[in-house]
C-alpha positions as CSV (number, residue, x, y, z in Angstrom):
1,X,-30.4,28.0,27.3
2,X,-26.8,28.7,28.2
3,X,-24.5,26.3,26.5
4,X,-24.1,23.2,29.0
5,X,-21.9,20.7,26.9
6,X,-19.2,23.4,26.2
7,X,-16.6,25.3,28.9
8,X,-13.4,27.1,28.3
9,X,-11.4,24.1,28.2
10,X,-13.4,21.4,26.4
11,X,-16.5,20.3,24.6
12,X,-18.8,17.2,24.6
13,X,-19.7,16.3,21.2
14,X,-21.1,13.0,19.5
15,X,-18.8,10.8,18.4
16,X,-17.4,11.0,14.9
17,X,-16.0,8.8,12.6
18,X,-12.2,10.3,13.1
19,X,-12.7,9.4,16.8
20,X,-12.5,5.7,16.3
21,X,-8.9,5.0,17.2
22,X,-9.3,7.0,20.4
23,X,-12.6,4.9,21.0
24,X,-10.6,1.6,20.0
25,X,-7.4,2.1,22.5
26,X,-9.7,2.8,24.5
27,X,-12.0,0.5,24.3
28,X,-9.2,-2.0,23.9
29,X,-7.1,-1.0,27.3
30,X,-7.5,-4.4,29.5
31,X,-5.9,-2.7,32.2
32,X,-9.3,-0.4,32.8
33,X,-12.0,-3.9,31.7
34,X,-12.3,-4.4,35.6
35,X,-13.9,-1.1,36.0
36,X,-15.6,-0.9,32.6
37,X,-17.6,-4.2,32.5
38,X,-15.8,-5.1,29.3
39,X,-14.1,-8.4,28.9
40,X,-12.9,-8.7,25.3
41,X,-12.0,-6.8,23.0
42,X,-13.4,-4.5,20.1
43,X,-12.7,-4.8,16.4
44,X,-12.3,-1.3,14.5
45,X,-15.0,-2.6,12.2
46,X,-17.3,-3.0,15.3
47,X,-16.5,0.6,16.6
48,X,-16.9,1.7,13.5
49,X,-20.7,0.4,13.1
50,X,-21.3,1.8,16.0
51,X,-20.3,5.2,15.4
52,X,-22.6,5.1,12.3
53,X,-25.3,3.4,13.4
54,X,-25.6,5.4,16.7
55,X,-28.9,7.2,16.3
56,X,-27.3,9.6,19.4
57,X,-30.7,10.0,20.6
58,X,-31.6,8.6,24.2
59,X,-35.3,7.3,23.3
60,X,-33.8,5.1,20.5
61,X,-30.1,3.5,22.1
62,X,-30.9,3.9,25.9
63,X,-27.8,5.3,25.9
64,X,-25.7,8.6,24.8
65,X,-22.0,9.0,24.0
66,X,-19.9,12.0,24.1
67,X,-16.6,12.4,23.1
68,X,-14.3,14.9,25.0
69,X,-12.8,17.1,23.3
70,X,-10.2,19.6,24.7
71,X,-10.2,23.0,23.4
72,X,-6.2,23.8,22.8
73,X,-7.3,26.2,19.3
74,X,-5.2,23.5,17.7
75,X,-6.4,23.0,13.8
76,X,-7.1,18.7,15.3
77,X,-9.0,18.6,18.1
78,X,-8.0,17.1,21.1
79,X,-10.2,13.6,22.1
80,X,-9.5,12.9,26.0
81,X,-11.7,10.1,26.3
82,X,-15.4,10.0,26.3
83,X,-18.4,9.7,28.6
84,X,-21.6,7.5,28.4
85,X,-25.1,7.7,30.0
86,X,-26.4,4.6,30.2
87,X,-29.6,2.4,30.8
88,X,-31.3,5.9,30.4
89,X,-34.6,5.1,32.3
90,X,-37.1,7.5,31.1
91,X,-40.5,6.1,33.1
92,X,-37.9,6.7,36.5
93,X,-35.8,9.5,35.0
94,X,-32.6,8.4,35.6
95,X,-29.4,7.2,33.9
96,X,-25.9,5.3,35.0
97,X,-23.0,7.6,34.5
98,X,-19.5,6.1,32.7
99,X,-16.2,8.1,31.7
100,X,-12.9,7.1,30.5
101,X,-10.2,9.2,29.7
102,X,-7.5,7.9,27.8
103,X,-4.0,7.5,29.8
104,X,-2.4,10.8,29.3
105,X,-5.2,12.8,30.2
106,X,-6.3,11.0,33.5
107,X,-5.8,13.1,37.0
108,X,-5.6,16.6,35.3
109,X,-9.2,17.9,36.1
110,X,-10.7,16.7,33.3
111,X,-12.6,14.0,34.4
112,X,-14.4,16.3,36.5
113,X,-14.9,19.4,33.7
114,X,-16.6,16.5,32.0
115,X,-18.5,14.8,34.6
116,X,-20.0,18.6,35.9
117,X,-21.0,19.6,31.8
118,X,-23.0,15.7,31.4
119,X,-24.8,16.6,35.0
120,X,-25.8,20.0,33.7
121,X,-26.9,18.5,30.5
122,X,-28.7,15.5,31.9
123,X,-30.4,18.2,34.4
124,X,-30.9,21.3,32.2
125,X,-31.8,19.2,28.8
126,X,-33.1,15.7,29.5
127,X,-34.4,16.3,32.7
128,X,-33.6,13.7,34.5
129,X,-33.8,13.3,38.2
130,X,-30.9,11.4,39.1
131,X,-27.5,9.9,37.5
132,X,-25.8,6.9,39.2
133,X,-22.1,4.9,38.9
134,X,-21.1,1.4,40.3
135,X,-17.3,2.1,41.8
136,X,-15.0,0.0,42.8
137,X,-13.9,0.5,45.9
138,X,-10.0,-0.1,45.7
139,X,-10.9,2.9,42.6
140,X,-10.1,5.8,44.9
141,X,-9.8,8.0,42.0
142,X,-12.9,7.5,40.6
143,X,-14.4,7.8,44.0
144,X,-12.4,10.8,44.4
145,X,-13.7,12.3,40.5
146,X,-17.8,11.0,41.3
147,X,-17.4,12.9,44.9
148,X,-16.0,16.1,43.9
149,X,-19.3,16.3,41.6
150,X,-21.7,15.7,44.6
151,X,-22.3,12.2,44.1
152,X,-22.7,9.9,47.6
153,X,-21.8,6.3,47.9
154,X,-24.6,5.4,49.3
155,X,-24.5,1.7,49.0
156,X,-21.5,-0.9,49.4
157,X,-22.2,-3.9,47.0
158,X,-20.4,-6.9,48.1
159,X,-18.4,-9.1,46.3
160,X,-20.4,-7.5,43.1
161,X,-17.4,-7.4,40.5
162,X,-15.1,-10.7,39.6
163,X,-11.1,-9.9,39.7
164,X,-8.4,-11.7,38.8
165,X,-7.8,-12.4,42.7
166,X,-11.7,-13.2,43.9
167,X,-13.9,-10.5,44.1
168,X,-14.6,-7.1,45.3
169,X,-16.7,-4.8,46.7
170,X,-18.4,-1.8,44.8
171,X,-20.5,1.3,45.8
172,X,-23.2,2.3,44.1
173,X,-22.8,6.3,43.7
174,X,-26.1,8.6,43.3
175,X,-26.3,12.1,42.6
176,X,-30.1,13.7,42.8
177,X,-30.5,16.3,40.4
């Protein structure tokens, strides 16, 4: 089997104990808790327990994290963020797709490097049949990142999320795979 979770430029990997400040600014950034369901924030000491407790296996959690990892041949690696499957349904073989990239490393490609490797993977290892994403749809860049990797928006949710100003509307993105 060819090697799906590496390219070139960057790797998915499970999280490791040295990513937890990347996972904590992360985490911890308000400005992205409209599009990432979160509405507090993480302690370190949360984070932390969860990289360790993590059993990184899909059966167990429901869930899978990667960490990406740019591949610069610099003696530290790189963390741009990570990306999740979710609510891994096994009975209907499919999963809901998240990825955030820390600030300095959004709208350079690799969102999509990363989002292209976790379809591959979800395809080629876990067989799954089809990955999904809820989108805001003022978020034209993620629309922009799930469409360039052959997701539709095949459904507009109304009124779905709460904002600070009322609340707005969110496709529900598919990609059959």
């Amino acid at each position: 089997m060819k090697k799906c979770l590496e390219s070139e430029m960057l790797k998915l990997r499970a999280p490791e104990p040295e990513d937890l400040e990347a996972m904590y600014a992360l985490e911890n950034d308000s400005a992205i808790w409209a599009v990432s369901g979160n509405c507090a924030p993480y302690s370190r000491y949360q984070l932390k327990r969860y990289i360790e407790t993590s059993a990184h296996d899909f059966l167990t959690d429901h869930q899978i994290r990667f960490t990406i990892v740019l591949k610069n041949n610099a003696p530290e690696e790189t963390i741009a963020g990570f990306i999740d499957l979710t609510d891994i349904d096994v009975m209907d073989s499919r999963a809901q797709v998240g990825i955030g990239l820390l600030e300095e490393f959004r709208c350079k490609g690799i969102g999509r490097k990363a989002l292209h490797m976790l379809c591959q993977y979800s395809r080629s290892v876990l067989k799954l049949h089809q990955l999904y994403a809820y989108v805001p749809e003022a978020n034209k860049a993620s629309i922009g990142l799930f469409s360039s990797c052959s997701f539709s928006a095949g459904f507009l949710l109304h009124d779905w999320t709460r904002t600070e100003n009322g609340y707005s509307n969110v496709y529900l993105m598919q990609k059959m795979l």
